[in-house]
Every structure is written in C-alpha cells, then in structure tokens.
C-alpha positions in Angstrom: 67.2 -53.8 21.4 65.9 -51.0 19.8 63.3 -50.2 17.0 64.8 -50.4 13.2 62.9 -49.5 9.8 62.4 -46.8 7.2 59.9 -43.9 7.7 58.4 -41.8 4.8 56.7 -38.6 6.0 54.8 -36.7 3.0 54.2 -33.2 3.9 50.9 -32.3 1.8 50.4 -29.5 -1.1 53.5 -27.5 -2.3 54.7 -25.6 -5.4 51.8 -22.8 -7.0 50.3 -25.5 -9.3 48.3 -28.8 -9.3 50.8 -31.9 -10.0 49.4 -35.3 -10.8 46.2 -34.8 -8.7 48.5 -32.9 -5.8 47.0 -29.5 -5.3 49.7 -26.9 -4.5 47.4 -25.8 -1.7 44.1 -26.5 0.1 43.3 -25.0 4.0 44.6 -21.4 4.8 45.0 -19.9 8.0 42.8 -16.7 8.8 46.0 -15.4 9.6 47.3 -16.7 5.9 49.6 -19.1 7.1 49.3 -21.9 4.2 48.7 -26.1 5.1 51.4 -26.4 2.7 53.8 -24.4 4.8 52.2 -26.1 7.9 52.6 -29.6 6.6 56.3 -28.9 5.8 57.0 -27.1 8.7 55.7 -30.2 10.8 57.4 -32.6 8.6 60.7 -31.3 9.8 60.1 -31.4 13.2 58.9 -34.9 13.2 62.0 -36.0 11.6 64.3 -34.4 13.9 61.6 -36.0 16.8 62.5 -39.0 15.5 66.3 -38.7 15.0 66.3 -37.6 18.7 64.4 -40.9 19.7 66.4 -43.3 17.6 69.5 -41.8 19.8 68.3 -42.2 23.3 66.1 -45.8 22.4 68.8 -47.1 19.9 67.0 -47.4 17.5 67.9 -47.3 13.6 65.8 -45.1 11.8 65.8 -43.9 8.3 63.2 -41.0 7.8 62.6 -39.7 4.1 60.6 -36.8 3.1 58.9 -37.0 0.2 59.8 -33.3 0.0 61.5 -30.6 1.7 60.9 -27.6 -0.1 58.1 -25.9 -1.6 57.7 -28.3 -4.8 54.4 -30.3 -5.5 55.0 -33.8 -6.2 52.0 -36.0 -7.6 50.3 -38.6 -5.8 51.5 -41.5 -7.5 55.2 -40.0 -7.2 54.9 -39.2 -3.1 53.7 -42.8 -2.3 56.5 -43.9 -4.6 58.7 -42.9 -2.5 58.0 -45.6 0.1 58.1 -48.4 -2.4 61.8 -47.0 -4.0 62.7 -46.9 -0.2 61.7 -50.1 0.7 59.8 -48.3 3.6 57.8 -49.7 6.7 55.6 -46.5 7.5 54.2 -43.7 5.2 52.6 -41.0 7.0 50.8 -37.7 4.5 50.5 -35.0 7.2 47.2 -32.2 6.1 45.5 -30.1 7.7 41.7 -29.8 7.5 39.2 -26.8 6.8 35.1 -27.3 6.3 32.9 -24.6 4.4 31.5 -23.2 7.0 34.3 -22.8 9.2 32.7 -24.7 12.0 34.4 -28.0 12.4 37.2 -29.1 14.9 39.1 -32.2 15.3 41.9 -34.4 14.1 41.5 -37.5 11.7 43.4 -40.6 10.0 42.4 -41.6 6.9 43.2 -44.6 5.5 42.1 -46.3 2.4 39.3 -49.0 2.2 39.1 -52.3 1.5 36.7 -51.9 -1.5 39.0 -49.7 -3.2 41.7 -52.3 -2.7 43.6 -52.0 0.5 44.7 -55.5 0.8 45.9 -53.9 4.6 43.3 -52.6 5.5 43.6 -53.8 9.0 47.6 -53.4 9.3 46.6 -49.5 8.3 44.1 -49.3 10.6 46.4 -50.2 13.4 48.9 -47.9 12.2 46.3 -45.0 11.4 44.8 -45.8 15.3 48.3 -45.1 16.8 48.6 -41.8 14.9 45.1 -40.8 15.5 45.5 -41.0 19.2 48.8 -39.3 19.2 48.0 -36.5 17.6 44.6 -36.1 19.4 46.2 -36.4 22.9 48.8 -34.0 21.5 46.6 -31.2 20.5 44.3 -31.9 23.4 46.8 -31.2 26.4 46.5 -27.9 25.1 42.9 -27.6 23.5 40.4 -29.3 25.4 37.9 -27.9 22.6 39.6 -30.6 20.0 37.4 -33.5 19.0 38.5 -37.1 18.2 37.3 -37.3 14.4 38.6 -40.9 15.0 40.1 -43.0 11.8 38.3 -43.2 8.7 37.8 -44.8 5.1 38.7 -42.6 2.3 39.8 -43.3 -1.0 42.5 -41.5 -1.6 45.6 -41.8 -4.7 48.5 -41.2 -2.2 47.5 -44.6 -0.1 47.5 -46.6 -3.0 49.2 -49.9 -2.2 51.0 -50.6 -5.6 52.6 -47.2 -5.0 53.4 -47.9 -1.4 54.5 -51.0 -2.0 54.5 -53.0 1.4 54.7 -49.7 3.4 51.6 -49.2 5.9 50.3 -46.1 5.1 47.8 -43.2 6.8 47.0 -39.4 6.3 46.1 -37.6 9.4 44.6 -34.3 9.2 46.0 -31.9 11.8 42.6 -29.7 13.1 40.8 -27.4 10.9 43.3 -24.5 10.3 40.3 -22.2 9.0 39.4 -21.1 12.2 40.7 -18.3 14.6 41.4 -21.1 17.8 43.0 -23.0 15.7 44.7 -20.5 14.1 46.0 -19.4 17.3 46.8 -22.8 18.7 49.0 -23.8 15.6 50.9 -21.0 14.3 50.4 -17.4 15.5 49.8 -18.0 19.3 52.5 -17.6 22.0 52.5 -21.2 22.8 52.1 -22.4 18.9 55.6 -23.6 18.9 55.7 -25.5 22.0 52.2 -27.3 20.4 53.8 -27.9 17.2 56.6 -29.3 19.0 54.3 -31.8 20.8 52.8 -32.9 18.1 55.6 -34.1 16.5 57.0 -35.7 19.2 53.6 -37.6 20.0 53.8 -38.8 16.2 57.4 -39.8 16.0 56.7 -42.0 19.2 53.4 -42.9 17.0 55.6 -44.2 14.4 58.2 -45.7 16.5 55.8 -47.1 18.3 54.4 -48.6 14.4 57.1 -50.2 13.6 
C-alpha cells in the first residue's frame, strides 16, 4: 500500500517587489542567477520527482505550489496555502548567502517552540528528514558541503495558524554567493544532473514524511 497525502512546496522570493514580508529576492549567484529563479526552478523538479514516485510506489500524491511563476506572494498567503489545501507537508525551498561570502552548507529551519510551534517535535522530524536529504544530495557531489544541521528560527511562513495542521520546514539549499557553489548549482556541466538529485532526494524526503 502506498503513501497518500497532500504536499505544498513554496519556492522562495518572486515578483520585483516586497509582498507581505516576502522579499522579491535575497541570494544572487556570482554568475547572476537569482534564488528566486533557483527556488522555482527546483520547485518544479521536485514536483515532477514526486509525481514520478507516486507512479512506481502507488502512492497518491497531490503536490501544490504555492507559486509557479515569478509573482511574490506574502508569507501569511504561502503558508495559507497548506491550510486551504488541507495539506500534510509544507516545504519553503531558499537558498543561503553570508556577508562575507565564506559560508557553506545546507540548513532546515523550523520554527520554535517559544514562538509557538505547538509541533515543534513533529517539525523537527520532518525538517531532519529533509536536512539529511538534501545534505547527502549535494554531498555526493561536493564533499566541501557542511551539515548546517536543523535549526530554530522564527520565521512568518511556518506559522502554525497559517499552516494549519500541515508540518512545515524551510531548507536553505548552500550559499549560492560563492563561485563552487555557483558552479555546482547552476552554471557547471554537471549542475543539472545535481539539481536533479536534489529533488529526487527531497521528494523521497517528503514521501518518506508522510
């Protein structure tokens, strides 16, 4: 018997202007390839991943993205999206960049219990399964990655009255500031087979979730 449930995916950023707390744009490539464009771009691939999976496991899967153009939504309206859709998972795909362009790694943030994540350990579980995913993912071909492991952050788009019961995390996919990186993800001649593998290691994440 297969896996059944409802998935929201929220690629981050979009549009050319802020939206209820939703900046269009945060990380850019040195290459100027924009986390909004990255974030989508991954989005879609997850959800084909995931339709792929649901055929050969039998499972019944509906995926929703919380957009699939380049609009900005706000906050509140993206995690919306799970509660309107009655949905089990809500996953915010970023991507990271630091000031002085010398971090690496992948994270999963998920919201804390003093800001009043009444799931806090559900999302943990969840964020965990994600987290190592994507880690082993970019890893297999980047042994320079680092496990930023998951973390508490208080951010809008995991608040629970907006998810409703949906478990919810935001990974952040490396720091797309830097050259490797760069490279690895989006201008590299293997960048499409990475990309690839990172949304297949997070559609099994979030099969795997539910």
């Amino acid at each position: 018997m297969g896996k059944k449930g409802t998935v929201v995916i929220d690629p981050g950023h979009g549009g050319v202007v802020e939206v209820g707390g939703s900046s269009p744009n945060n990380a850019t490539s040195p290459s100027g390839v924009l986390e909004k464009n990255i974030t989508l771009r991954l989005a879609f691939l997850v959800r084909e991943e995931l339709r792929q999976e649901a055929k050969v496991g039998n499972h019944q899967i509906k995926v929703v993205l919380t957009r699939k153009n380049d609009v900005n939504l706000g906050l509140t309206a993206r995690a919306e999206v799970a509660k309107k859709n009655n949905a089990d998972l809500f996953l915010s795909i970023h991507c990271n960049a630091s000031e002085k362009h010398n971090a690496r790694g992948v994270e999963t943030l998920i919201r804390p219990k003093t800001a009043g994540n009444t799931n806090h350990a559900a999302d943990k579980a969840f964020a965990q399964k994600i987290q190592d995913a994507v880690f082993s993912a970019v890893q297999a071909h980047d042994p320079k990655t680092k496990d930023r492991k998951v973390k508490d952050q208080v951010l809008a788009v995991l608040k629970d009255q907006h998810l409703g019961t949906a478990r919810g995390c935001l990974v952040e996919i490396e720091f797309i500031d830097r050259t490797d990186v760069d490279q690895l993800l989006n201008i590299g001649p293997n960048s499409p087979a990475v990309r690839q593998d990172i949304a297949r290691a997070i559609a099994h994440a979030l099969i795997a979730s539910l």
